[in-house]
N, C-alpha and C positions, 0 to 999 in steps of 0.2 A: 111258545112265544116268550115267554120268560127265561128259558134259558137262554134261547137267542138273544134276548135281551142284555144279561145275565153277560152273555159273551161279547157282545160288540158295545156294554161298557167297560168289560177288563179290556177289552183290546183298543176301545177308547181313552182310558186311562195308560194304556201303555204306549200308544200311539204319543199320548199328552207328555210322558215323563221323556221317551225319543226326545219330542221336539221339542220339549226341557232342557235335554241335556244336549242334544243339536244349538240352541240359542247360549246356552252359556261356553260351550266351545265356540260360536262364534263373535261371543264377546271378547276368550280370553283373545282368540286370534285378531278379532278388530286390536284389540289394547297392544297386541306383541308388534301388527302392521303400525300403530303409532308409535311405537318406543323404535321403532326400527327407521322408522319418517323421520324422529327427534335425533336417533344416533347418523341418519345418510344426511343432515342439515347439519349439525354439529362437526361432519368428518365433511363438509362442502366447504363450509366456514375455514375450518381448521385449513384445509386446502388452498383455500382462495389466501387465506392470512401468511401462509409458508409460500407463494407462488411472490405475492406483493414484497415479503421480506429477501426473495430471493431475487426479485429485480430490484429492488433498492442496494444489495448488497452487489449486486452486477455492477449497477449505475456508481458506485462507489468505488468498486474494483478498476471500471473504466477510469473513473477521477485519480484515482492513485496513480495508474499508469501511466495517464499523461503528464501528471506532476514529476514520474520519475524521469517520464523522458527529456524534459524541459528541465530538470535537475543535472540530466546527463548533458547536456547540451552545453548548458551552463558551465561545469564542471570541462568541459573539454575547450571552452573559450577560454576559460583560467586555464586553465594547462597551456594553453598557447601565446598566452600573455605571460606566465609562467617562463615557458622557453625563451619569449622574444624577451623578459627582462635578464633573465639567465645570460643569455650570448649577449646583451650590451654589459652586464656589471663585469662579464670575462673580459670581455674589449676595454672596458675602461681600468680593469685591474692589469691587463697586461700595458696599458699607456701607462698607467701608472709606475709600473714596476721600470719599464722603458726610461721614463722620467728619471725614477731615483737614480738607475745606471747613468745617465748624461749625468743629474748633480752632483753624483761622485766625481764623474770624468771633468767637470766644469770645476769643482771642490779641489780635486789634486792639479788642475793646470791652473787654479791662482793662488794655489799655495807654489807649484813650480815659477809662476813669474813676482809671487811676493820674492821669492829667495833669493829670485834673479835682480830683483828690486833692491832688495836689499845688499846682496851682494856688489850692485853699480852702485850703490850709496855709499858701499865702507871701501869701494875702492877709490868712488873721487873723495872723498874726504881725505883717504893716506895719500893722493896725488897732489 
């Protein structure tokens, strides 16, 4: 009986250290399951934070583009005020130029009837 005895406290004791060393692998594994909980929260966070940066820089993107279009818009109404004052200042530089050609031609025909004026002046005075 004492060996028996003898035997099923070694195998008592080994049973004990088993389930020793069964509870301390399952502590480290509890601790590796929370550090791996802390890193899948951490890489959710980080996620959710690069998701919200990434519609803000969307919603930003949108804002630009419509600023550009409205830029372009802009931009092509000048160009056509642009042209419409373009073809009036040509229209008025070519009246003008038009103009100075008659005040030449109005400049040499009263300098023609000064001389002509002048000319009936020194002839009735010698008459």
């Amino acid at each position: 009986l004492q060996k028996e005895l003898l035997k099923y406290k070694q195998e008592a004791r080994n049973l004990q250290g088993i389930k020793d060393a069964l509870q301390q692998r399952l502590i480290q594994q509890d601790a590796s399951v929370l550090q791996l909980k802390q890193e899948l929260l951490r890489a959710n966070m980080d996620k959710e934070e690069l998701h919200n940066q990434n519609v803000d820089l969307q919603r930003k993107v949108e804002e630009r583009n419509r600023l550009l279009a409205e830029y372009k818009k802009e931009l092509c109404q000048k160009d056509r005020h642009l042209q419409q004052h373009q073809a009036k200042l040509d229209e008025m530089l070519r009246q003008l130029s038009e103009a100075n050609y008659q005040q030449v031609d109005l400049e040499r025909e009263l300098e023609h009837k000064e001389a002509l004026l002048a000319h009936c002046m020194k002839r009735e005075a010698e008459e």
